[in-house]
N, C-alpha and C positions, 0 to 999 in steps of 0.2 A: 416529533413526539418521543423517539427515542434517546434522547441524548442522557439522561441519567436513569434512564432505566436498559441497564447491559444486556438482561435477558431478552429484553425487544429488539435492541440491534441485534443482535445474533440471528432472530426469529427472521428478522427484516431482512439480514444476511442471506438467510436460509434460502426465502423465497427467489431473492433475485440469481444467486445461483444455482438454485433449480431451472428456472428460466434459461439460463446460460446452456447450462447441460444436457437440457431436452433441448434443445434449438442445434446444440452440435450432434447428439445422436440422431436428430434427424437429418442431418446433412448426411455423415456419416452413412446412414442405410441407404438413402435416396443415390448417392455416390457412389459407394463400396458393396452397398448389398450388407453394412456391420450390422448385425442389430441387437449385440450388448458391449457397444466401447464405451471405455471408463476415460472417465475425462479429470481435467485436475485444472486445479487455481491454486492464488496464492494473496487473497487481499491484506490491505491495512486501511484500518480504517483512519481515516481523517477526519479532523473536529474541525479546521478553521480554512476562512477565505484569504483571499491578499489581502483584506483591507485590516486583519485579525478579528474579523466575524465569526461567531459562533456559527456554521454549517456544517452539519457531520455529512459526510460522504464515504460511498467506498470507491479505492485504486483496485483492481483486479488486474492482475496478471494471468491470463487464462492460455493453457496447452490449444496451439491452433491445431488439432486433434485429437485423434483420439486412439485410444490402445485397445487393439482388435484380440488380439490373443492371450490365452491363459500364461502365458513365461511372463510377459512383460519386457519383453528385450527387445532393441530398436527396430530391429524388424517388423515387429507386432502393431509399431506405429504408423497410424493413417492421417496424412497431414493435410487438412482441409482447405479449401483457396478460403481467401479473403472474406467474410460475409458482405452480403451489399446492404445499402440499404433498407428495404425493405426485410431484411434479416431482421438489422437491428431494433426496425420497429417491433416487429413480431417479438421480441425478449423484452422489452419496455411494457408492449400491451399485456403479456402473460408475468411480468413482475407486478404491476399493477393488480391489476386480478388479485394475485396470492398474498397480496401487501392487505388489499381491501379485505378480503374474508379474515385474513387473521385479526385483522382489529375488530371485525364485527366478531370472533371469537373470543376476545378480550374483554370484548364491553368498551373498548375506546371510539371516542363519536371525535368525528373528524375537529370539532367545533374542542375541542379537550385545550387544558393547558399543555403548551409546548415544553413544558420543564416540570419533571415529577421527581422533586429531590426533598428530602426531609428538613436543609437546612434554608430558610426562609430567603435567606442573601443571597445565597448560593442560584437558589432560582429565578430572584429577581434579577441578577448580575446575567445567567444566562438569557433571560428574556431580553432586557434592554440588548444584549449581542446579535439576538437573532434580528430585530427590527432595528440595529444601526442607530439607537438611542443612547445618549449618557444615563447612567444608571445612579450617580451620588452626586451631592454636590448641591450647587444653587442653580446650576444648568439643567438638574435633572428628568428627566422625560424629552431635551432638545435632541434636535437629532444632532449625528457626527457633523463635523467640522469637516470641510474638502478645501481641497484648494486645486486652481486647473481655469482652464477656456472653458465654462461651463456653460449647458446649452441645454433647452430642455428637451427631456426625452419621453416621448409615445410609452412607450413600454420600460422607463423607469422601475426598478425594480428597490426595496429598501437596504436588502442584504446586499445589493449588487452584482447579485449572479447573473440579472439579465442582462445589465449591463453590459458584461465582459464579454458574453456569449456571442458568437459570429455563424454563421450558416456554414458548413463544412460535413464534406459526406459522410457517412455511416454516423448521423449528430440526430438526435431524436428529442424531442420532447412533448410529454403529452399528461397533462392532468396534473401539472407540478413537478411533474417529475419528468428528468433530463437521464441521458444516454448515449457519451462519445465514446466509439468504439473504431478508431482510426488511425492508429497506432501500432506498429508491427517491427518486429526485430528480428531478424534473421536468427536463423540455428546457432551460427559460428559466431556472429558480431558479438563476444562476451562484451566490450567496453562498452557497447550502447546499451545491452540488456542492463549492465551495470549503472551508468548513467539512467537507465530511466527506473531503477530502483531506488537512488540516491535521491530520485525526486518524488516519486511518489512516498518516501519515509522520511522525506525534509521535516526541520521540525517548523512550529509554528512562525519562529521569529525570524526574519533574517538580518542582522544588527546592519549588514551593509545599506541597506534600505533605510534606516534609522536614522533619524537626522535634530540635532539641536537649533531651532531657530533663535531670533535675535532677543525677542521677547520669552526666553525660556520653558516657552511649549516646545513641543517634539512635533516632528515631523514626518509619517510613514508614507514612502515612496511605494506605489500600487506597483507590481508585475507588470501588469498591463494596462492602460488608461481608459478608465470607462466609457462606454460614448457617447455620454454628456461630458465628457472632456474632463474630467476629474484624475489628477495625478498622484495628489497626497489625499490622507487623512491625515486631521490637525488635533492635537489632543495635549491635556494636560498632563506633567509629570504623573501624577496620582491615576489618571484613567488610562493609563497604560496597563496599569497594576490591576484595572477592575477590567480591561477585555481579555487579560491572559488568564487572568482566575478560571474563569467558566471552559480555557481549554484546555484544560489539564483534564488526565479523563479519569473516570471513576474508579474507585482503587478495585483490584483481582481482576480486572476488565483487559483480555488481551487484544493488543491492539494489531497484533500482526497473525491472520488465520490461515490456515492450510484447508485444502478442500480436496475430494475424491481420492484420484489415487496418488495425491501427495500430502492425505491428510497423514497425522500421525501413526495413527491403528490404521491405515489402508494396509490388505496384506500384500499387494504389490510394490511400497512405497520403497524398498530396499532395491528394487534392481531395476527401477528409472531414476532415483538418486545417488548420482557417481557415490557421494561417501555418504549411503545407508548403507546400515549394520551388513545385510545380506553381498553390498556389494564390498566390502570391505573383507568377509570372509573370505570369499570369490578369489580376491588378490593376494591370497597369503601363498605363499610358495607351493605346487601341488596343485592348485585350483588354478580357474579362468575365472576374469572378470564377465558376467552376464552382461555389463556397461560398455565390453571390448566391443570393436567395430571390424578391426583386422586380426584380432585373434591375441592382442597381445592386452596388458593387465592395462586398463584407461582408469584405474581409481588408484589415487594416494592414500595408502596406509599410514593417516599422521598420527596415528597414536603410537603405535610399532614401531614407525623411525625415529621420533622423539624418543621415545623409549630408547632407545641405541643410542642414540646421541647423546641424552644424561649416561650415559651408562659409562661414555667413553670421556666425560667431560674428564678433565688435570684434576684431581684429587687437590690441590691446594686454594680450588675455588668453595670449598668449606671451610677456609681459614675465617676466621671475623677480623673484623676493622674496614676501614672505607675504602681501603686500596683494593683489596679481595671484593669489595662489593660493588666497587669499579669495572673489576676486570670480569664478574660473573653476570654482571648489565652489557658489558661488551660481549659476553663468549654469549649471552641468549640473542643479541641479536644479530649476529652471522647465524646464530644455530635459526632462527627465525625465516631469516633471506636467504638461507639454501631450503628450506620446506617451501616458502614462496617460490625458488625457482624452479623448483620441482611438479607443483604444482601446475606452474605459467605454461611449461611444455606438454603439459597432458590436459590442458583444461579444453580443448575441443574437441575431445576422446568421449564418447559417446553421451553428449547433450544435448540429442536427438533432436 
């Protein structure tokens, strides 16, 4: 119901991270005895399936604790085990709940159209996406095109979400709505925290996937194969064009949100983020980094060293012509790969 109306994701946001955040301050007190730690996330929301269905969802990157003390510095963090199962249900039944009241506060009846956009195509393109229908054409209202060992399935689903879905712990679903929460990255591991950043902000297409058959339809290779057996989706040149429409998102609509105490105005948000402002002052010569672990500065000042750095660039890299512009594309990126290696040595300095 919310996919063209921004204000409702956000509301819809809202609720399932409320859920998130009481679930952890009661671990939290139950555990620690905390009983006002500030917790923090970091979602993006996503519009599309593998198959490039219209499915909005959100990635949540959630602090596996929480922050006990008024300073905010590593100490102050309380790192909570794993949730189990029955965690996770309990954040699913109380997302539910705060999902259900807000629409009855809205006036939206479960029975509503799934697309509330002003431009008529726009909403018809998103419907046929969400029920896995051609939307134009002489095919139009057919369902997609598969190709695969297909087999029928019990609990077929049209979007394909059930499809893909496997039983795996902390994996929940209840009233439509689903909740995997099984996935965990170590403090220090930056390159997996990284890798599973790069995948929860993948974008919708991936052309490797993309394939021209013999008869000049296109062919998209599924992530993972349904289990009705289904490998591709088969589609026309032109309905390629009409399931990417509906995932572009709605314009001013940010797609990447910060929550608690790494939202933006959190007034902690500077000294559990190596380079927020407060930690960045921290580091100037004179001061301590609040982000240090053993006392010594763990945040890169790159605006101040860049700043040094133009400062000290050869005066004849302000010359014009292509040579000069050559050699001033060369001098920013050594100047680029000494702040990245700067960086690379201090990046496991207090990311608690």
């Amino acid at each position: 119901m919310c996919l063209e109306r921004a204000r409702l994701t956000s509301e819809v946001l809202r609720c399932f991270l409320r859920s998130i955040f009481a679930d952890q301050r009661r671990r939290a007190r139950a555990l620690f005895g905390i009983r006002k730690g500030e917790c923090g996330a970091v979602t993006f929301i996503q519009r599309f399936g593998s198959a490039l269905n219209l499915t909005p969802h959100f990635h949540t990157l959630v602090l596996d604790g929480v922050y006990a003390g008024p300073s905010h510095r590593p100490g102050d963090f309380a790192a909570l085990p794993p949730p189990q199962t029955e965690d996770v249900a309990r954040v699913l039944a109380g997302t539910a709940k705060r999902i259900l009241r807000l629409l009855e506060r809205r006036g939206i009846d479960e029975e509503a159209e799934p697309i509330a956009c002003d431009d008529p195509l726009m909403a018809m393109l998103g419907a046929a996406s969400i029920h896995s229908r051609i939307a134009l054409g002489p095919e139009a209202g057919q369902p997609w095109r598969r190709l695969g060992d297909r087999v029928e399935s019990i609990e077929e689903d049209e979007s394909g979400v059930e499809l893909q879905a496997t039983a795996s712990p902390r994996c929940v679903r209840q009233g439509g709505m689903s909740l995997h929460a099984d996935v965990a990255v170590p403090a220090r591991d930056r390159q997996r925290l990284e890798r599973l950043c790069r995948y929860v902000a993948r974008p919708p297409l991936a052309l490797g996937r993309l394939e021209a058959l013999a008869d000049g339809r296109l062919a998209y290779r599924l992530k993972t194969p349904w289990r009705d057996g289904t490998t591709h989706v088969v589609m026309e040149r032109r309905e390629l064009l009409e399931r990417l429409a509906p995932l572009i998102p709605p314009p001013r609509a940010h797609q990447v949100r910060y929550h608690g105490i790494l939202a933006p105005c959190a007034s902690g948000r500077d000294y559990v983020v190596p380079a927020g402002a407060g930690a960045m002052k921290a580091a100037r010569p004179g001061s301590s980094s609040p982000c240090s672990v053993d006392g010594s500065s763990g945040v890169v000042d790159a605006g101040g060293e860049f700043d040094t750095l133009v400062a000290s660039a050869p005066s004849d890299l302000r010359d014009e012509g292509c040579e000069s512009l050559a050699r001033r594309m060369a001098w920013a990126d050594s100047t680029e790969a000494r702040l990245r290696g700067r960086r690379a040595s201090l990046s496991g300095v207090g990311s608690g």
